[in-house]
C-alpha positions as CSV (number, residue, x, y, z in Angstrom):
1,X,15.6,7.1,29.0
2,X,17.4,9.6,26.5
3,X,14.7,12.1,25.6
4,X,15.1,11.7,21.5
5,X,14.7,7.8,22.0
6,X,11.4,8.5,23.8
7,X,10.0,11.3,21.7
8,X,10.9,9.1,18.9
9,X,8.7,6.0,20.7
10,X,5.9,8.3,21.2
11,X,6.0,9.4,17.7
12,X,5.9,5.6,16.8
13,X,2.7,5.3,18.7
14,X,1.2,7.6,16.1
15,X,2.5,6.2,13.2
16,X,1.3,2.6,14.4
17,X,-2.2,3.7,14.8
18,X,-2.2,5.3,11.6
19,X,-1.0,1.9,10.2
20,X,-4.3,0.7,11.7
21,X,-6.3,3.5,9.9
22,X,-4.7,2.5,6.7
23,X,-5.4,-1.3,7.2
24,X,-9.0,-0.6,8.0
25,X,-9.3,1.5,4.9
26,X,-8.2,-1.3,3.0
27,X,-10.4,-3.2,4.4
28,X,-12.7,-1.3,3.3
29,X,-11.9,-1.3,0.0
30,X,-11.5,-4.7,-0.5
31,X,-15.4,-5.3,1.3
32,X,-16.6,-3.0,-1.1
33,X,-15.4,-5.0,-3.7
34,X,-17.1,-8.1,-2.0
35,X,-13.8,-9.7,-1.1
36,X,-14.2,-10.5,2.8
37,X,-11.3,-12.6,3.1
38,X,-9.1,-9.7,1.9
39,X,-11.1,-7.8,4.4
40,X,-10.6,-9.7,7.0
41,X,-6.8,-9.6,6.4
42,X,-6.5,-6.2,7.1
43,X,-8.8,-5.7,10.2
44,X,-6.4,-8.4,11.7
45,X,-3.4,-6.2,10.6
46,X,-5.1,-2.9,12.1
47,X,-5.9,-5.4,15.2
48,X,-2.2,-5.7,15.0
49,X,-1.3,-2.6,14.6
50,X,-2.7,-1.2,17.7
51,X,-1.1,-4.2,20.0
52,X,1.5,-2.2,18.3
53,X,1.0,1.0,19.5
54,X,-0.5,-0.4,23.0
55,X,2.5,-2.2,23.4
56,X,5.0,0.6,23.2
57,X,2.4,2.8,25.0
58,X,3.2,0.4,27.9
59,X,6.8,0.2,27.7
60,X,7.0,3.9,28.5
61,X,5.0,3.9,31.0
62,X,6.6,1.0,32.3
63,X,9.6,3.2,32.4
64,X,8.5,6.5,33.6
65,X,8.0,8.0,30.5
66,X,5.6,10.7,29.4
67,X,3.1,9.6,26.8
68,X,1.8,12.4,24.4
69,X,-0.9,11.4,22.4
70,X,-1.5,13.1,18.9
71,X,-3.9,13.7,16.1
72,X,-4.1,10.4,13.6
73,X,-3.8,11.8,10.4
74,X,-6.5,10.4,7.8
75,X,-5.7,7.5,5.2
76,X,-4.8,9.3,1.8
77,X,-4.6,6.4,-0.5
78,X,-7.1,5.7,-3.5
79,X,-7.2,2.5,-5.0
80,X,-8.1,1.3,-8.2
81,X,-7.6,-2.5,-8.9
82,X,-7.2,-5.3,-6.4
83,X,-3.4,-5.2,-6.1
84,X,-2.9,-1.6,-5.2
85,X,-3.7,-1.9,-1.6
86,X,-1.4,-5.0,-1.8
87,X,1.3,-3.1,-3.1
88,X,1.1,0.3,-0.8
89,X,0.8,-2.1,2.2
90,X,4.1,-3.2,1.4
91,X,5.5,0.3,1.2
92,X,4.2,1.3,4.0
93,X,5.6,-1.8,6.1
94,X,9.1,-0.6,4.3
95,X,8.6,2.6,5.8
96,X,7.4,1.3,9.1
97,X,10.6,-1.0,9.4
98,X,13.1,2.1,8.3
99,X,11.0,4.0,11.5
100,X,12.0,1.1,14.0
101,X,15.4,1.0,12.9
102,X,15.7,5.0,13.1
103,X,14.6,4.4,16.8
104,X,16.9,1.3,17.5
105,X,19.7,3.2,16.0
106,X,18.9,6.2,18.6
107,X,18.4,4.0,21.8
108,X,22.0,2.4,20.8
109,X,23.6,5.3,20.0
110,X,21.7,6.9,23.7
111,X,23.3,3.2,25.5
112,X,20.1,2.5,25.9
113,X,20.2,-1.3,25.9
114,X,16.8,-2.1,27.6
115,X,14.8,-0.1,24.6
116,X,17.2,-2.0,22.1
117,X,16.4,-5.0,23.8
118,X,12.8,-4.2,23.5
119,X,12.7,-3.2,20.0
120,X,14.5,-6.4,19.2
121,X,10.3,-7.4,19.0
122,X,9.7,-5.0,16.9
123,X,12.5,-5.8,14.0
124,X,12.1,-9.5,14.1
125,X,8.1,-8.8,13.9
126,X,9.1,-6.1,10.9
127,X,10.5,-8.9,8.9
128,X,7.6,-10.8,9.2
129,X,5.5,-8.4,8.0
130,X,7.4,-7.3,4.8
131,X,7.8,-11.0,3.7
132,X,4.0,-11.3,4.4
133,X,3.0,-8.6,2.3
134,X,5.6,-9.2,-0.4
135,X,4.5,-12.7,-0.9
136,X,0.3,-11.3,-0.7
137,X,1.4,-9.2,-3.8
138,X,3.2,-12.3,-5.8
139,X,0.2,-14.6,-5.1
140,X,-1.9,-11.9,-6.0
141,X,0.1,-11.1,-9.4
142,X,-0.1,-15.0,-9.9
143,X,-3.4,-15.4,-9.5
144,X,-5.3,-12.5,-9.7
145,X,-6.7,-12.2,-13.3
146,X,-8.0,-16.1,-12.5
147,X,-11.9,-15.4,-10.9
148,X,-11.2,-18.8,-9.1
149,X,-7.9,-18.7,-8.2
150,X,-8.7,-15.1,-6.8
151,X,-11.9,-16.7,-4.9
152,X,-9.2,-19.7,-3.7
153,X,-7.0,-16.6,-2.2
154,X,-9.5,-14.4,-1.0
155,X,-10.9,-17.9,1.0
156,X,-7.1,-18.8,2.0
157,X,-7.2,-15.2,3.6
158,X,-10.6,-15.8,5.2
159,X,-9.1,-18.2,7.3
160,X,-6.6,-15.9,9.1
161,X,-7.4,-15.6,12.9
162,X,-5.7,-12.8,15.2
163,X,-3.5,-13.5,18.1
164,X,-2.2,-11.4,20.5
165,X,1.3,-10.4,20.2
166,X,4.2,-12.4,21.8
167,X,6.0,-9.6,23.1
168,X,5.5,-9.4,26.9
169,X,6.6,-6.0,28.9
């Protein structure tokens, strides 16, 4: 494996467990608020988040890589109303997806076609995230200032249940 594609895939490990730490804090903001189903949104994305991070852990050790672990840097957002974590989730996903395509540019560039093939996963899956978030913030900006449509939503996202990523290595 071209050494920049994997330096760049352990440096994705990083950046998806702080994507976890930053899902878990807005969790926590939004069960201080008494909002579980918002709550319980976010765990499920830090839950998915580290599959994340597990997942390309595996893939280079499945290839012979070296894994460097590093510090996860602490969450650094404050939030004020109910749509803020809404909306920096969705920037962050932006930036997450411009990181995956950084690396798939790299492993193409490198002729690396078993990592493109790999992070084929990862863009598909980056898709789904940014129209999930995106449509969290429309709903939200629908709804929101409604105490019972905001108790409908915050029920609807109660109902979410994880599942394990379909990606297989």
């Amino acid at each position: 494996m071209d050494k920049n594609v994997s330096a760049l895939l352990n440096d994705q490990i990083n950046k998806e467990l702080y994507s976890a730490y930053l899902y878990l804090d807005m969790a926590n903001f939004y069960d201080e608020k008494g909002l579980d189903g918002f709550a319980n949104w976010y765990e499920i994305q830090a839950r998915e988040e580290q599959d994340h991070a597990l997942l390309i852990y595996k893939y280079l050790h499945n290839n012979s890589e070296k894994v460097t672990l590093e510090a996860v840097a602490k969450p650094d957002k404050t939030y004020s109303a109910l749509i803020d974590p809404l909306k920096a989730a969705h920037a962050h996903e932006q930036y997450v997806t411009g990181l995956i395509n950084n690396i798939y540019r790299a492993a193409q560039d490198a002729h690396d076609y078993r990592t493109v093939q790999f992070l084929d996963w990862f863009v598909k899956e980056q898709g789904e995230e940014e129209k999930n978030s995106s449509d969290m913030i429309t709903k939200m900006e629908l709804f929101g200032d409604d105490t019972r449509c905001l108790y409908m939503l915050n029920s609807e996202l109660a109902s979410r249940v994880y599942s394990e990523p379909s990606l297989k290595i």
